[in-house]
N, C-alpha and C positions, 0 to 999 in steps of 0.2 A: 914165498919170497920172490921168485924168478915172476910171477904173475904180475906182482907191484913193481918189479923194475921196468916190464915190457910193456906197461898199462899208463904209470904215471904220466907222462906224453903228451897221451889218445887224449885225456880229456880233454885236454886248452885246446889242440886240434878239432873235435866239436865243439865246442864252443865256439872258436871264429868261424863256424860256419854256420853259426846257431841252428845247429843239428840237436835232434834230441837223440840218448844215446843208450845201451844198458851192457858192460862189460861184463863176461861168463870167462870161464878158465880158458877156452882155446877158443874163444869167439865174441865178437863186437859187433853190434846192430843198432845202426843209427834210422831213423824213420822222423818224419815230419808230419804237417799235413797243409794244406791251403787247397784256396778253391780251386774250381777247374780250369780255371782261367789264366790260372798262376801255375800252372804243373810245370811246364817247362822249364821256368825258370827257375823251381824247386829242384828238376833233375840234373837243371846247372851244377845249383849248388852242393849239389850232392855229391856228384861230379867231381866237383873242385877240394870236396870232403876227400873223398878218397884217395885221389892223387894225392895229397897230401899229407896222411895217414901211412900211404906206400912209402912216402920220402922220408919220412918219419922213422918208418920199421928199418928202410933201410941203412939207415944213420945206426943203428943196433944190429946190422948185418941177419935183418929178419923179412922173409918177403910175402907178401899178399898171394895167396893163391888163387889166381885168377878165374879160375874152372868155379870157386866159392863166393866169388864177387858178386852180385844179383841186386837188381830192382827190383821190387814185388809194387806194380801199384793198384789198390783199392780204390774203388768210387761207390759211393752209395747217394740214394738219392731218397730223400723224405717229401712226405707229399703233405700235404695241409689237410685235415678233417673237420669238418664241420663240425664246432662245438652243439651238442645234442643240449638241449635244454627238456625241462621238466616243469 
């Protein structure tokens, strides 16, 4: 019960940030993706996710632990292969 009061919130907060998101019992992990060219401005918003996530919790007298806060960013790069014919 304490999970769905401390949770119901989070969601609409990603959503205005059009984060994608997935809520676990003592944990929230939002991630995205866009091209390379656009990271920045993803980390903006990610950014601006979180801060307002903290403002969030703290309206419920709950706080972000900041040492747990983290970026992870992935890049992978695919390469074209020549279709082999027969």
């Amino acid at each position: 019960m304490l999970f769905v009061t401390y949770t119901e919130g989070t969601t609409s907060v990603f959503d205005a940030h059009v984060a994608q998101y997935h809520l676990f019992a003592d944990d929230a992990q939002s991630y995205d993706h866009c091209p390379v060219s656009a990271a920045s401005s993803l980390v903006t918003r990610l950014l601006s996710c979180v801060t307002d996530l903290a403002n969030s919790y703290a309206s419920l007298r709950l706080q972000l632990n900041p040492s747990k806060t983290e970026f992870i960013c992935m890049v992978w790069y695919t390469s074209q292969f020549s279709q082999v014919t027969d």
